[in-house]
VEXGUSE-452447 format. One line per 10 residues: number of its first residue (from 1); for each residue y, x, z of N, C-alpha, C, O. Coordinates in steps of 0.02 Angstrom, whole numbers, padded with zeros to 5 digits. Layout:
N
NUM> Y,X,Z,Y,X,Z,Y,X,Z,Y,X,Z  ... $
This chain:
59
1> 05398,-01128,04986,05457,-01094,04962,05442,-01022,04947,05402,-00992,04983  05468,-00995,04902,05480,-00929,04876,05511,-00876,04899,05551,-00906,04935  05519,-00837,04904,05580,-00788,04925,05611,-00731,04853,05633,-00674,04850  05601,-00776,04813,05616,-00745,04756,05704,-00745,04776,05733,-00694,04793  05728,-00797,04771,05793,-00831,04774,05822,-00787,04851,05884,-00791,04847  05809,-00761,04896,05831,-00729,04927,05848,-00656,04927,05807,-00614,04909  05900,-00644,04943,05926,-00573,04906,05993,-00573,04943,06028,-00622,04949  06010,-00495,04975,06072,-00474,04999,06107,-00505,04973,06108,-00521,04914  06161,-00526,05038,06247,-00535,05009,06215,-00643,05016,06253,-00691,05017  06153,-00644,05018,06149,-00716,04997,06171,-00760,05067,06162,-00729,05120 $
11> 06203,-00837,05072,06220,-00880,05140,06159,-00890,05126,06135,-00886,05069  06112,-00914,05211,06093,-00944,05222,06087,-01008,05270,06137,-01042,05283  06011,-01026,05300,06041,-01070,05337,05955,-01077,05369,05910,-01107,05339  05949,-01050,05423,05877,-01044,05479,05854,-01118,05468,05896,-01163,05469  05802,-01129,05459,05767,-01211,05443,05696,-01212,05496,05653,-01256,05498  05699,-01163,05527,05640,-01160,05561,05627,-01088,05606,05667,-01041,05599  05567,-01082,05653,05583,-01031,05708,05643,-01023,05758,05698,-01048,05747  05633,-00994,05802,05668,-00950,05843,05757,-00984,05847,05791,-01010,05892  05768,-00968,05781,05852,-00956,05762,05871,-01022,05722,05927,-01029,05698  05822,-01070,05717,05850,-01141,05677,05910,-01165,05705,05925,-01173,05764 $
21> 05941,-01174,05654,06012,-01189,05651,06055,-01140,05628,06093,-01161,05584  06061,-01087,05641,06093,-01038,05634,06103,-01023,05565,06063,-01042,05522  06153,-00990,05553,06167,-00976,05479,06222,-00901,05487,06268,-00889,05526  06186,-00856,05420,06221,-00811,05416,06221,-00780,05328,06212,-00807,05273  06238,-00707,05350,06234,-00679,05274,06174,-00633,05268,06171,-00586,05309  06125,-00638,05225,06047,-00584,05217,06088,-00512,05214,06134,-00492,05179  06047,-00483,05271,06073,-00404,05252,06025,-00346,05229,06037,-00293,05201  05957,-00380,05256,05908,-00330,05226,05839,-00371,05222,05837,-00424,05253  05774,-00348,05180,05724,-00390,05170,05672,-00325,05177,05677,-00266,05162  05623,-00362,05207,05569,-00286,05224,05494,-00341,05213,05491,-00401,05228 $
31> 05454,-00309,05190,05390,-00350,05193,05350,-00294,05228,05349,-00234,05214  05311,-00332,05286,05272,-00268,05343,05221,-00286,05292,05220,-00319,05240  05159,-00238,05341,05091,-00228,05322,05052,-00271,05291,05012,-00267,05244  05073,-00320,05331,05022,-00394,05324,05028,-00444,05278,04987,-00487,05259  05116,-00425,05254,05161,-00453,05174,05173,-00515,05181,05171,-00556,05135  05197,-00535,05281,05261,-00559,05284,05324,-00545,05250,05329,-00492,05220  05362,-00577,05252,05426,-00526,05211,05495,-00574,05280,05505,-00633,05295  05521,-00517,05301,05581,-00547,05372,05662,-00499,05368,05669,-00438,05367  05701,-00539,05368,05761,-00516,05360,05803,-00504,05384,05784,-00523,05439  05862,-00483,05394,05904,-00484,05450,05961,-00510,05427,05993,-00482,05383 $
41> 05979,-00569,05457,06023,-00616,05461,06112,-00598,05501,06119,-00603,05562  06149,-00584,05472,06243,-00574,05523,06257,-00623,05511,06265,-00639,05452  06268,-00677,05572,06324,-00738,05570,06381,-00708,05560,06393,-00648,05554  06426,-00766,05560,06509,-00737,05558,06556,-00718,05613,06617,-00718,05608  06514,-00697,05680,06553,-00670,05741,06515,-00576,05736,06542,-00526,05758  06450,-00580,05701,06453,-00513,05700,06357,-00492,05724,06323,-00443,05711  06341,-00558,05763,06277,-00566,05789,06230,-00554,05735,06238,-00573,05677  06174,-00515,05760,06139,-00507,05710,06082,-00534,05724,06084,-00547,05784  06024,-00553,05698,05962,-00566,05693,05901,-00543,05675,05911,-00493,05642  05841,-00555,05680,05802,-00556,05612,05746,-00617,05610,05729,-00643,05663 $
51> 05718,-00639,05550,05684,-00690,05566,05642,-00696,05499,05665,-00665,05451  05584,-00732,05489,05546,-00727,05450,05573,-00765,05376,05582,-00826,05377  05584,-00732,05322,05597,-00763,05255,05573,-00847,05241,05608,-00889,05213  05522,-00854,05262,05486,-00924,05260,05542,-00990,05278,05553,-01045,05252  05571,-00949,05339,05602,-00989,05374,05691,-01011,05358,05731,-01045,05389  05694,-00971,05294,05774,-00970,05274,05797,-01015,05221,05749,-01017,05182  05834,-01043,05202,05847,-01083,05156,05912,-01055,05119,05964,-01064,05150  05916,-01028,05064,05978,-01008,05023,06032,-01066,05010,06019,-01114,04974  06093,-01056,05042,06128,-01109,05022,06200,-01098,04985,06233,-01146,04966 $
């Protein structure tokens, strides 16, 4: 999968790691050193996250 298709404001839905299951709204996208690229995820109570792009599915 790509992370082209991921972009603020987008639903998702965790498909893998840590936070599978979970689903929220992308609030920010950062690619570290190594050019992972990991985002930070707000469900709808306010919880925030972050978790690796790989692992998100745009829905």
């Amino acid at each position: 999968m790509t992370t082209a298709n991921i972009k603020n404001g987008s639903n998702c839905l965790v498909i893998g790691g840590t936070h599978k299951g979970k689903a929220g709204i992308v609030q920010d996208m950062h690619t570290s050193k190594t050019g992972h690229v990991t985002i930070t995820v707000v469900q709808g109570n306010g919880v925030r996250f972050k978790t690796l792009a790989k692992n998100v599915e745009v829905r």
